[in-house]
N, C-alpha and C positions, 0 to 999 in steps of 0.2 A: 447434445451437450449433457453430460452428467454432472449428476448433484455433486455438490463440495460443502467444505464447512468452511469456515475464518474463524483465527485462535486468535485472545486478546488476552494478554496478561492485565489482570484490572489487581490494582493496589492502591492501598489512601493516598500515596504521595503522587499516582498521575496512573494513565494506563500506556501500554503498547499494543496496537493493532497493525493491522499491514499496509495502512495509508501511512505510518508514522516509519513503519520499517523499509518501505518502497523510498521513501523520503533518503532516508540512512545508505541505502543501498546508492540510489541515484548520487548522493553526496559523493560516497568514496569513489564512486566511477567517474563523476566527471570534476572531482576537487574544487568545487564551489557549492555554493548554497545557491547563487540565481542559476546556475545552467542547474544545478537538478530541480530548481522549480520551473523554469522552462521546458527539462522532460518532461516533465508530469502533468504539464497543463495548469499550474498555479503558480499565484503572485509568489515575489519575493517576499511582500511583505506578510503574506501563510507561512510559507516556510521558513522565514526567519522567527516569528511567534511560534512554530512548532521545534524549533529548534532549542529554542532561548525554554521551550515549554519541558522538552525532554533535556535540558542539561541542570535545571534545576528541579528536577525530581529523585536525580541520580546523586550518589554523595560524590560523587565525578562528573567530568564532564563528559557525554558520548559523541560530541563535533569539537572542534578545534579549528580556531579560525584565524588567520593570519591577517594584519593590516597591510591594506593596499602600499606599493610604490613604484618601485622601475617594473619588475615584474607582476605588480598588482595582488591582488590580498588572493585569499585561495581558502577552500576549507579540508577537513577529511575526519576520519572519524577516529578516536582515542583508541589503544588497545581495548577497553570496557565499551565502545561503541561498536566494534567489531565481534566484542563476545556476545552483545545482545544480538545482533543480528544472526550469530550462527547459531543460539542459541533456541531462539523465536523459529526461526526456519527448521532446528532437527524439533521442537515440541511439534510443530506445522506437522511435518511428513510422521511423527508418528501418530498422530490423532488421525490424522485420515487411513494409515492402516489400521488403527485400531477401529474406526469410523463405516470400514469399506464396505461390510455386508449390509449394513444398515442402510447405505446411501445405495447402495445397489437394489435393497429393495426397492425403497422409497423414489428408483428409478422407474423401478418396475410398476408400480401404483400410482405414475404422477403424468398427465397429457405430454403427447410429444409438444415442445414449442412451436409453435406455426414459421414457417419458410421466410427468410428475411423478405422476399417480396411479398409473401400473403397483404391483402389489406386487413387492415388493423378495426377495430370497432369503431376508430374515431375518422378512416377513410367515407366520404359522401358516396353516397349510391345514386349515381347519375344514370339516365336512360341511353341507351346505345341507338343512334341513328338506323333508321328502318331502312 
């Protein structure tokens, strides 16, 4: 596995990282706010506070959200919701080129990870039958 970085736009009015953008993403692929926090492995009620959390940070809003009825409520993301994600993703790919030799060293000076089976420090050291 090679080193990487994570890019976070940090501002007084709130930040973006790539939990909030993965969020974004998830949203416009599946046009809800519970199935993209069902992708993700978190509550609705996360991703609805990170929602409600990035749409009042923005002087727009970047989800748009429909009330449920015959067809049931649905979410997606505004043109400015779609700009920050494409935006966040080309700053993402150029920081890691400009990033690459640095992290190639620091490849090169840092322990290989141990094998997913290795045991771990916290596996017990039992005795093997004689």
């Amino acid at each position: 596995m090679a080193s990487d970085i994570r890019v976070r736009f940090l501002h007084p009015s709130g930040a973006i990282g790539p939990g909030k953008i993965a969020l974004l993403e998830a949203i416009d692929r599946t046009g809800s706010i519970s199935a993209a926090a069902r992708a993700l492995g978190m509550t609705f009620r996360r991703a609805w506070f990170l929602v409600e959390t990035m749409n009042s940070a923005f002087r727009d809003p970047v989800v748009k959200t429909s009330v449920g009825g015959r067809e049931g409520g649905g979410a997606g993301l505004t043109p400015l919701g779609q700009e920050v994600v494409a935006r966040y993703r080309r700053v993402q790919e150029d920081a890691r080129k400009a990033a690459a030799p640095h992290l190639d060293w620091l490849d090169g000076v840092l322990k290989e990870p141990p094998p997913d089976d290795a045991p771990s420090a916290d596996t017990p050291i039992t005795d093997a039958p004689a």
